[in-house]
Backbone as a ProteinNet text record, in pm:
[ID]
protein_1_A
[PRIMARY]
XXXXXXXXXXXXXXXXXXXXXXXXXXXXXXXXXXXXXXXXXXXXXXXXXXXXXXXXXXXXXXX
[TERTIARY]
-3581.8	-3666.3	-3754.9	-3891.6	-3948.9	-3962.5	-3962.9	-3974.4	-4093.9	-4061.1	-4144	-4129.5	-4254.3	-4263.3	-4313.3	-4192.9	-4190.1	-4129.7	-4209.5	-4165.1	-4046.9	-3973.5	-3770.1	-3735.4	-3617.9	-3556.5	-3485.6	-3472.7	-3347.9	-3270.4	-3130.6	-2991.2	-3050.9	-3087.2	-3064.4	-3186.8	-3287.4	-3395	-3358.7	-3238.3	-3211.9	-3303.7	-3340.7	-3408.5	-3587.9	-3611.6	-3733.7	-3777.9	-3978.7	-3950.2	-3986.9	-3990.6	-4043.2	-4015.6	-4100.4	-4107	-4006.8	-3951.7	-3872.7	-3895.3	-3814.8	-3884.3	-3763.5	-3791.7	-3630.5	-3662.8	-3522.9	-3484.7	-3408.8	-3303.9	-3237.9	-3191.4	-3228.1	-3156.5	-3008.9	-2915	-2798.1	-2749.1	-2594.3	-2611.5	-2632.7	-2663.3	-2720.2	-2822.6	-2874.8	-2943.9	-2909.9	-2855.8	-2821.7	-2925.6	-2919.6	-3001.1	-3011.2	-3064.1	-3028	-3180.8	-3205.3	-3280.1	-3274.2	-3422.4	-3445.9	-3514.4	-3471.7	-3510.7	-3464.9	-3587.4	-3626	-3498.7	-3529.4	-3481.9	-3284.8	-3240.4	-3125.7	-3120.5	-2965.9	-3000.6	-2917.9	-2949.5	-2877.5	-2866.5	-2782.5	-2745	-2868.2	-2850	-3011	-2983.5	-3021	-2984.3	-3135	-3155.6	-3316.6	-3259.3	-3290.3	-3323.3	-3431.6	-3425.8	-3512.8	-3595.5	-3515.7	-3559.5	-3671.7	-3654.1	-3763.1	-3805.6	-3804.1	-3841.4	-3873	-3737.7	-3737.8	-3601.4	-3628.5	-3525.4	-3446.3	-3328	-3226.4	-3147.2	-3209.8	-3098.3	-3017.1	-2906.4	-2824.1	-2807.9	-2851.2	-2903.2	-2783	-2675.4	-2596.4	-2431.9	-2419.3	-2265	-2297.1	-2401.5	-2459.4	-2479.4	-2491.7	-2511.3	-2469.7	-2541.6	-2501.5	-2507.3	-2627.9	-2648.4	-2715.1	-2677.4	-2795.8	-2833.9	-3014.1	-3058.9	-3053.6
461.9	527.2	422.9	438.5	362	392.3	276.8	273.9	360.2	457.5	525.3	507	489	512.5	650	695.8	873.1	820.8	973.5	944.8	1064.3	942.3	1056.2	1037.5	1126.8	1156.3	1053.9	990	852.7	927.3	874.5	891.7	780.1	715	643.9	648.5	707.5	756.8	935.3	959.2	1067.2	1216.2	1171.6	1257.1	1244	1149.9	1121.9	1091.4	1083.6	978.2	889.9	792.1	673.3	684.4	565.9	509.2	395.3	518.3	417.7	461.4	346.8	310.2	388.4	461.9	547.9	448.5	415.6	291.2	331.4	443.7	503.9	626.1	741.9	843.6	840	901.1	920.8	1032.9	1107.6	1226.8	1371.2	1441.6	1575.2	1557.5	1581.9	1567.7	1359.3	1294.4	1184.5	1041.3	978.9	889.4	780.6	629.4	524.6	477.7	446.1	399	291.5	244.7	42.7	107	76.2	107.5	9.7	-95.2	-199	-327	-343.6	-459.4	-414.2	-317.6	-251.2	-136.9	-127.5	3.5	96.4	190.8	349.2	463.4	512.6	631.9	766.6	827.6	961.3	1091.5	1225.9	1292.6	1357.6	1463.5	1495.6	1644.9	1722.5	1862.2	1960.8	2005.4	2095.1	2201.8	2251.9	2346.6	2304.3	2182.4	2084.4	2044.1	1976.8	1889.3	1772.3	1719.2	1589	1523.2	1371.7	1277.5	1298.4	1245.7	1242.6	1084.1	1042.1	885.2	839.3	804.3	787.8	627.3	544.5	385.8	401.2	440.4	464.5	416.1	509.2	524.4	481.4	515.4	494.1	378.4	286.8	129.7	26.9	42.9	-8.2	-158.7	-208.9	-365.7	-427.8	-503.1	-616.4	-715.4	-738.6	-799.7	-981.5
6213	6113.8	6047.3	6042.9	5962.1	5846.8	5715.2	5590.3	5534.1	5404.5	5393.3	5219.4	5162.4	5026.8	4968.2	4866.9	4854	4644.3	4599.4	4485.2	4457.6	4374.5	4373.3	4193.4	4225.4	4138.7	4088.5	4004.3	3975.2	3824.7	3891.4	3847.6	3647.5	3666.2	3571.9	3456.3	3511.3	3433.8	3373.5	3387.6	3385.3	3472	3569.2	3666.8	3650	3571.9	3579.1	3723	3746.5	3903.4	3967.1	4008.9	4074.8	4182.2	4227.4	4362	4437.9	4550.3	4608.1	4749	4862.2	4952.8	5043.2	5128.8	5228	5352.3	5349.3	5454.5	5509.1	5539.5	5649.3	5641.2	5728.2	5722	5794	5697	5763.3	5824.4	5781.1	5854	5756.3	5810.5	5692.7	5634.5	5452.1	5403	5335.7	5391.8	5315.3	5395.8	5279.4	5285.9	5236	5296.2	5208.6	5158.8	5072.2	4971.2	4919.4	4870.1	4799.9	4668.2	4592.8	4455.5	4359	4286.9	4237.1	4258.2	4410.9	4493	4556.4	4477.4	4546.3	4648.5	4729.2	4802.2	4741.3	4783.4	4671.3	4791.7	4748.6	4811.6	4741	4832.6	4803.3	4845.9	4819.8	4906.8	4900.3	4988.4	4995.6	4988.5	4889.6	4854.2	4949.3	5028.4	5112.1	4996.8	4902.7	4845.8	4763	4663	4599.7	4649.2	4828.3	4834.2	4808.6	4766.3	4668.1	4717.5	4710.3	4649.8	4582.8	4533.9	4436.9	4422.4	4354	4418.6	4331.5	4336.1	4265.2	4211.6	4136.7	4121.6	4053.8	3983.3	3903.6	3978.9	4036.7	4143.3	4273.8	4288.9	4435.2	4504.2	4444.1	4454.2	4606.8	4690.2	4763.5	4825.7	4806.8	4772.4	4673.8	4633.8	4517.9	4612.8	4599.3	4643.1	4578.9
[MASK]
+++++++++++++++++++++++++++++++++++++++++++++++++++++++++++++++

């Protein structure tokens, strides 16, 4: 999958949204995400059509 910059939902802005970069789809609606130099877990809403990323619990690397 190539890197795509999309604007999402963030866990820590309380659902406000920025820009983050989708760096891998996984399986289902799930997804991994770079959001300001970390990766995060995401899920993508069909119905909104939107992001959801979780910068909070989701945390998957520090850069």
């Amino acid at each position: 999958m190539q890197s795509v910059k999309v604007k999402a939902r963030i866990h820590s802005l309380d659902g406000e949204m920025d820009e983050v970069t989708v760096v891998e789809k996984k399986e289902g609606n799930n997804y991994i995400v770079e959001y300001k130099g970390q990766k995060c877990t995401a899920i993508f809403n069909g119905i909104t059509n939107c992001f959801y990323v979780d910068d909070k619990f989701g945390v998957i690397s520090k850069k």
